[in-house]
C-alpha positions as CSV (number, residue, x, y, z in Angstrom):
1,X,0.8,29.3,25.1
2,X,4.3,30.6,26.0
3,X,6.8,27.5,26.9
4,X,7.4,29.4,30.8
5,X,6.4,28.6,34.2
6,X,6.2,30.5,37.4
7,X,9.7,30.4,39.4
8,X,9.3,30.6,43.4
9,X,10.7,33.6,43.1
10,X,7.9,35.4,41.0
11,X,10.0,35.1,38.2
12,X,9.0,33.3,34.8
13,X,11.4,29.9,33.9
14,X,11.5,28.1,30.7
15,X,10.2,25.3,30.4
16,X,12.0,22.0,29.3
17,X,11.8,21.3,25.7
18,X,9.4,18.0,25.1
19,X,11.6,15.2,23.7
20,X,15.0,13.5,24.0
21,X,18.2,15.1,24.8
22,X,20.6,13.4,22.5
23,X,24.1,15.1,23.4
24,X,26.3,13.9,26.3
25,X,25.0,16.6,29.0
26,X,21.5,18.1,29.3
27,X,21.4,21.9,29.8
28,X,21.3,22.5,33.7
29,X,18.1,23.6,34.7
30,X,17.2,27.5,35.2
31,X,16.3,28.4,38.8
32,X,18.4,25.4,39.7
33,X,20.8,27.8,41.8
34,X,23.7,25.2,41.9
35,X,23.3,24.7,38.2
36,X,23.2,20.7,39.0
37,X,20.9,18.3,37.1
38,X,18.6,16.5,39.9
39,X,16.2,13.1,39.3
40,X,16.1,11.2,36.4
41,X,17.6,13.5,34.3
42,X,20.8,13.4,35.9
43,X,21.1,9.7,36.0
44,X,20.1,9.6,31.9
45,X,23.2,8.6,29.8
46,X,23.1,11.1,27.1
47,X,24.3,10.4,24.1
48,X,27.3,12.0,22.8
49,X,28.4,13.7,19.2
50,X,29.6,10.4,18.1
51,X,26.9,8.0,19.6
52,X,24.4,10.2,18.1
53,X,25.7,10.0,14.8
54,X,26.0,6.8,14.7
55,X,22.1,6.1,16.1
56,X,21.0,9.0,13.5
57,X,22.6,6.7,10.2
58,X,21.1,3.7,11.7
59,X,17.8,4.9,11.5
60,X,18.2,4.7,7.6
61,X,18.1,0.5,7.8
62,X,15.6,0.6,10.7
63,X,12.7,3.1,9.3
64,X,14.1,3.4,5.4
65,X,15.1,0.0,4.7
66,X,12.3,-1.7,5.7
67,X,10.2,1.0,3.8
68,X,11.9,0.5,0.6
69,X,12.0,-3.5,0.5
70,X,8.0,-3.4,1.6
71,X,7.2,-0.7,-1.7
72,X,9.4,-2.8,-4.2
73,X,8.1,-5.8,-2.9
74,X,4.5,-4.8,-3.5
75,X,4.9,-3.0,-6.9
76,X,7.2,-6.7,-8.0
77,X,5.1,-8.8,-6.3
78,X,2.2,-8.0,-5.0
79,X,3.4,-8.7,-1.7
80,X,4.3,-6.9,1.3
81,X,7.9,-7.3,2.8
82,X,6.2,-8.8,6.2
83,X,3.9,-11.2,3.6
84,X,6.8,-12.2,2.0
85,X,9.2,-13.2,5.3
86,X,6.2,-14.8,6.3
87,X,6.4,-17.4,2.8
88,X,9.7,-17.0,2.6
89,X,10.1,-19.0,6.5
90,X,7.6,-21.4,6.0
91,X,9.1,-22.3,2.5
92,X,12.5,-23.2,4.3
93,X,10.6,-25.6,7.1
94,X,9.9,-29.3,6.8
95,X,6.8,-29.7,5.1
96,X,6.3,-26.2,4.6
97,X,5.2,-25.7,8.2
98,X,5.4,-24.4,11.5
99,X,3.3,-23.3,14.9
100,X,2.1,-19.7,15.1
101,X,3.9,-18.8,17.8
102,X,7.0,-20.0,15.7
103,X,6.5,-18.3,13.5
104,X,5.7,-15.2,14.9
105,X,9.0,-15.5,16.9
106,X,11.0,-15.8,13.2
107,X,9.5,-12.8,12.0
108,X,9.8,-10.5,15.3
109,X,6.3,-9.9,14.9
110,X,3.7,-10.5,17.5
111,X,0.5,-13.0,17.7
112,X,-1.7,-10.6,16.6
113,X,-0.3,-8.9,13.6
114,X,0.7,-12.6,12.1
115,X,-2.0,-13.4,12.7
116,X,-4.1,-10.6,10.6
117,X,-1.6,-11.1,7.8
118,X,-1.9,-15.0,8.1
119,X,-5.3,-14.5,7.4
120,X,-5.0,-12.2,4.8
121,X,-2.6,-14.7,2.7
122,X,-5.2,-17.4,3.7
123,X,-8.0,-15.8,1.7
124,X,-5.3,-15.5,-1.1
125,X,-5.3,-19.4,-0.8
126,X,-1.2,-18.9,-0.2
127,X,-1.4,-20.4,3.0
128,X,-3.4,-22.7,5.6
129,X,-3.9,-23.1,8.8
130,X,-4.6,-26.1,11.3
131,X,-5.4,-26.3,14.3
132,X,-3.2,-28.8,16.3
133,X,-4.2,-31.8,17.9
134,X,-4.2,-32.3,22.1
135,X,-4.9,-29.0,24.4
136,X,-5.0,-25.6,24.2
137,X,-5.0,-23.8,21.1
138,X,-1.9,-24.2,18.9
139,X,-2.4,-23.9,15.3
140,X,-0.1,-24.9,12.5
141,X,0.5,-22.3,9.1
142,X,1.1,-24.6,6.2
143,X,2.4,-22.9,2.7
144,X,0.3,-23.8,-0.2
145,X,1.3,-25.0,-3.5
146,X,0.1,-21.5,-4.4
147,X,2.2,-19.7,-1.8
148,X,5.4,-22.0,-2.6
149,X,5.5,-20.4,-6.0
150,X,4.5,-17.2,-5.2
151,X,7.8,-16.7,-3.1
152,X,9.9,-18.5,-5.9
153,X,8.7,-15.7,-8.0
154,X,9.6,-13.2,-6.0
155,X,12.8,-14.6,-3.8
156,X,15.4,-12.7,-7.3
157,X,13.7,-9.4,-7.0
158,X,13.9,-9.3,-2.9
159,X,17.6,-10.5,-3.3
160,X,18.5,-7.7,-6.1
161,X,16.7,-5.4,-3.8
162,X,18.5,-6.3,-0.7
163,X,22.2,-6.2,-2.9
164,X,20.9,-2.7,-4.4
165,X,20.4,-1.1,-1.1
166,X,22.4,-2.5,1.4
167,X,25.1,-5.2,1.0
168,X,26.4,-3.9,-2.5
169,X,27.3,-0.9,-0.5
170,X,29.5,-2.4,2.3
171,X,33.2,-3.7,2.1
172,X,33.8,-7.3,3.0
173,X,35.2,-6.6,6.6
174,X,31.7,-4.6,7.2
175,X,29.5,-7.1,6.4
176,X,31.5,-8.8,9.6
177,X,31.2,-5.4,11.6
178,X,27.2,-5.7,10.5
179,X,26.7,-9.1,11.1
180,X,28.0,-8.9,14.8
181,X,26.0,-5.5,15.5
182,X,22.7,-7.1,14.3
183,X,23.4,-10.3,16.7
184,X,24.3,-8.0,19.7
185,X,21.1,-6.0,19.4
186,X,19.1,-9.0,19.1
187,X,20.6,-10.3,22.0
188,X,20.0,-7.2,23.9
189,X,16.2,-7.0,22.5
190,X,15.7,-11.0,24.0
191,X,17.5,-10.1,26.9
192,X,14.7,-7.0,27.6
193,X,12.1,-9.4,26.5
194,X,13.3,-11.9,28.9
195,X,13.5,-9.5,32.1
196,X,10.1,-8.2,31.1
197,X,8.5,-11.4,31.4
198,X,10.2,-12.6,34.5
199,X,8.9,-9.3,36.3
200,X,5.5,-9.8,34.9
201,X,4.9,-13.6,36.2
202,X,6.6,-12.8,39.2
203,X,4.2,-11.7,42.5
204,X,4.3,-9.0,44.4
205,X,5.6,-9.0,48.1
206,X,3.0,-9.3,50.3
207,X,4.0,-7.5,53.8
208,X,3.8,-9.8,57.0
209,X,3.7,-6.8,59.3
């Protein structure tokens, strides 16, 4: 189907292309007549050539980082990268334990998904859970002798890996440039999380008219 609709005027418009504008202005609009960008695409903060660039090389350590670590770690260690945060946490806590929702929170991942791969790791006897004493339903993930060794093994190879593709490649003064743009997103990612769960618990108006 051709990407046109029908003007007022009889005449056939182009449609928008689907998908994000990432330069600093948006092209105005044909049919427009003032050539003016109207609703929410006028109030969108474009990016510009620099911005772009930027958020374009970032993409490598969001989607192509992760993707690496997670194949290396499973042809070393028979582990994905997300298995092996998972260990790798629990080994650092007090008796090799912690809540669920702890942990979940330490690995940015949510209930559900830990949850899976908790059980997964369970069946691989590399991990326990417990439910916790008192009310509601709190359960405890406790790292096995099993699962302590398993991330021994494998801590050198996700180190090696993790010099290899990223810090090995960085001068010292950007490893201080990337440590303060990883706590600034996070912040920014908590502070959305935050909002979003304030406007979720809060009730809507009722109208006294």
């Amino acid at each position: 189907m051709a990407n046109t609709a029908a003007g007022t005027n009889g005449q056939r418009r182009r449609r928008p292309r689907s998908g994000a504008t990432s330069e600093a202005t948006a092209p105005a609009e044909e049919g427009s007549g003032s050539g003016q960008l109207t609703g929410p695409v006028a109030e969108t903060r474009w990016l510009n050539h620099d911005e772009r660039a930027a958020w374009l090389a970032n993409s490598a350590i969001m989607i192509s980082l992760p993707a690496a670590l997670d194949a290396r770690m499973q042809r070393e260690a028979q582990l994905t990268f997300f298995e092996y945060m998972v260990l790798s946490v629990l080994s650092e806590q007090p008796a090799h334990t912690l809540q669920m929702s702890d942990l979940a929170a330490r690995t940015a991942a949510s209930l559900s998904r830990l949850s899976h791969v908790v059980g997964r790791l369970e069946k691989r006897e590399l991990l326990t859970r417990n439910r916790i004493p008192g009310s509601g339903r709190r359960t405890n993930a406790t790292l096995t002798e099993a699962g302590y060794e398993a991330v021994v093994a494998a801590a050198p190879g996700h180190v090696a890996a993790v010099r290899e593709y990223l810090m090995d490649e960085l001068e010292p003064q950007e490893l201080a440039t990337l440590r303060r743009i990883g706590a600034a997103v996070d912040a920014a990612i908590k502070r959305g999380q935050l909002n979003v769960g304030s406007a979720a618990s809060t009730p809507p108006e009722t109208s006294t008219s």
